[in-house]
N, C-alpha and C positions, 0 to 999 in steps of 0.2 A: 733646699737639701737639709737633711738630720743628719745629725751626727751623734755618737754614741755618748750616752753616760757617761759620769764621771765615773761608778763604780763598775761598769762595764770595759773603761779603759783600765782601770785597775788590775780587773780579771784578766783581758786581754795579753794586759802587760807581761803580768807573773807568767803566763802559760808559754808567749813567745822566749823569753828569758828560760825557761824548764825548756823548753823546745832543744834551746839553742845548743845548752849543756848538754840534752843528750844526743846531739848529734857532733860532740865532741868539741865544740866551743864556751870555755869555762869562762873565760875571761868576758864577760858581756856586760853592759850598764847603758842607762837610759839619757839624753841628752834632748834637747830640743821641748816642744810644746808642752809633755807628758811631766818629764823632770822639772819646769818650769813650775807647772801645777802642784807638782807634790812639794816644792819648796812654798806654794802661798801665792803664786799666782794666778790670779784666777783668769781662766782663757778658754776658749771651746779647744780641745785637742782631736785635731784632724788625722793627723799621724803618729805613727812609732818610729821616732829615730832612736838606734842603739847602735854604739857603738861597741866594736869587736877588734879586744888586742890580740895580736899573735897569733891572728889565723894561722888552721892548717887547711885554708885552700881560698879561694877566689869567690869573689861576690856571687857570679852567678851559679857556681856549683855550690856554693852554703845556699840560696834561695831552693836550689833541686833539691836538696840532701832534707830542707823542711818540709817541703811537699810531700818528699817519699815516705818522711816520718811520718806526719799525719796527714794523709790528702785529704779526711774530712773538713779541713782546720785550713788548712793554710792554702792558697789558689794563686796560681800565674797570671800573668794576663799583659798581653802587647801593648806599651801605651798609645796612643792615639799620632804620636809623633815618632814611633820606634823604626830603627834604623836597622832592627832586625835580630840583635846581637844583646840588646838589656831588656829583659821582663820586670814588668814592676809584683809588688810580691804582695798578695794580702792575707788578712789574719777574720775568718770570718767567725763573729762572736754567736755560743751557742745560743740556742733560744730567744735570738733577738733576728731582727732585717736587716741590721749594718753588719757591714765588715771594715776593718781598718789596714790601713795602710803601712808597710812595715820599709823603713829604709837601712839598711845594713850599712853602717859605716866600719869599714874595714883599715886598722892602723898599717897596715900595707901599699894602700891608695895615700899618694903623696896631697893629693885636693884636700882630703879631708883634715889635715895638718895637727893630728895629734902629738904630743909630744913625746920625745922617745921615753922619758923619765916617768911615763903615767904609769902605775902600775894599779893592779886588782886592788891593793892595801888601800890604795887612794879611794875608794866608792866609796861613796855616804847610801847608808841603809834608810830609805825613806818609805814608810808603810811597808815595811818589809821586801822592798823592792832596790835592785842598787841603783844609783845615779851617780851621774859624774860631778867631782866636786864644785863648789861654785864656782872655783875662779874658772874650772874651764866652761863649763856654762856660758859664762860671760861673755870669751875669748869665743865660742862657737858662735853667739850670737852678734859679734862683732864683727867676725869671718862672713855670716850670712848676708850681714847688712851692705857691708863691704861690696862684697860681688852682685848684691840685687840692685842696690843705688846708683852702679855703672852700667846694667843691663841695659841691653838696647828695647827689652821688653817692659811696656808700660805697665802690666801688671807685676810687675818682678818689684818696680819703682817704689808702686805705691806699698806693696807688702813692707820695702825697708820705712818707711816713713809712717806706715799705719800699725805696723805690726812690729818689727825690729828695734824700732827707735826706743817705745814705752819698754819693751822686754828690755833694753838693756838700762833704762833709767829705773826697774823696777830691781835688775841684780845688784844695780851697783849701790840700793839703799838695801836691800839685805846683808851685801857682802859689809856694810858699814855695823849693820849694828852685830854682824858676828865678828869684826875686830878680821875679819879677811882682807889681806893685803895682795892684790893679784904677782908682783912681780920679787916678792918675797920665796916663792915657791920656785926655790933656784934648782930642785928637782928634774923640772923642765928642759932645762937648758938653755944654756947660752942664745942657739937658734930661737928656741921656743919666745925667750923672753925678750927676744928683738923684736920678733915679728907680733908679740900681744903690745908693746910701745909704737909699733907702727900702727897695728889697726885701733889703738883709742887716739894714738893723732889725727886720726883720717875722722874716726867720728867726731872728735871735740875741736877739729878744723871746722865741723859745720855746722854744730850747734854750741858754740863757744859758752855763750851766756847761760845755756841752759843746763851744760853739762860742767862746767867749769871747776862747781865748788863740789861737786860728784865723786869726781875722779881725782881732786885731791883727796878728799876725805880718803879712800880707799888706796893714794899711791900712786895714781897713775897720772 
């Protein structure tokens, strides 16, 4: 399987973000593989995860409301295991045979556990595109790893150990040499920064030696 360009996620990126605004979601930024990449990561990016503060409405009527704005652009589609009630949403890139994959993360859905304290001011502009700042990066990919390393599904397993693990050993030497201190960002909250202390125990319960001198460097 292909997957899209680097500068083709670029494109993608910016157009679903414009999308998003005009369909009356101002508050949007990028988190996951994409944001990943535009900090120095270098990674195939399969998806668009973006999250959305302060919706004014619900995951699957914001996936409707994109379609209806550009149907050339943007396509439904049942996934292979759907329960009838969630469509996965894609972003199909012009002039090219891929389309990508768009995940709405909405600060409304309690799973996705953004913090109440995040605000729009917090995006870091990366190629002119917003992302979410490191430390939640970090905290997202900690959250990921979290829930795929206890999945009862062996592919879910391998992704935190093949995929999750390096991503967060690759944030926590960026967040070092920008002097980012993840639980300093007392913004967050109280709740927020219990639960970013739980999930670096849970990862540095299990790769102690390797993450050790990591996670002090940066506080955690």
């Amino acid at each position: 399987m292909s997957y899209p360009s680097y500068d083709n996620c670029i494109f993608a990126s910016k157009n679903v973000l414009d999308a998003l605004e005009a369909v009356g979601e101002t508050q949007c930024c990028l988190v996951g593989g994409m944001a990943l990449r535009l900090n120095g990561i270098r990674r195939q990016v399969k998806d668009l995860d973006v999250v959305v503060l302060s919706p004014e409405t619900d995951t699957e009527a914001l996936k409707r409301a994109l379609v209806e704005y550009e149907p050339d652009r943007f396509q439904l589609q049942h996934p292979f295991d759907s329960d009838g009630t969630s469509m996965k949403l894609y972003y199909r890139i012009p002039r090219t045979a891929h389309r990508i994959r768009i995940d709405l993360l909405l600060s409304t859905n309690p799973e996705v556990e953004i913090p109440d304290g995040m605000h729009q001011n917090h995006f870091v502009y990366l190629n002119g595109l917003a992302t979410a700042p490191l430390y939640f990066l970090l905290y997202h990919k900690l959250l990921g790893w979290d829930r795929r390393i206890n999945s009862s599904q062996q592919w879910q397993r391998e992704k935190a150990t093949d995929v999750d693990y390096h991503d967060v050993l690759r944030l926590c030497d960026i967040l070092y040499r920008k002097g980012v201190k993840p639980l300093e960002k007392t913004h967050g909250g109280k709740t927020y920064l219990a639960l970013f202390r739980k999930r670096s125990d849970a990862f540095g319960g299990r790769y102690e030696q390797v993450v050790a001198r990591r996670f002090e460097k940066i506080g955690l």
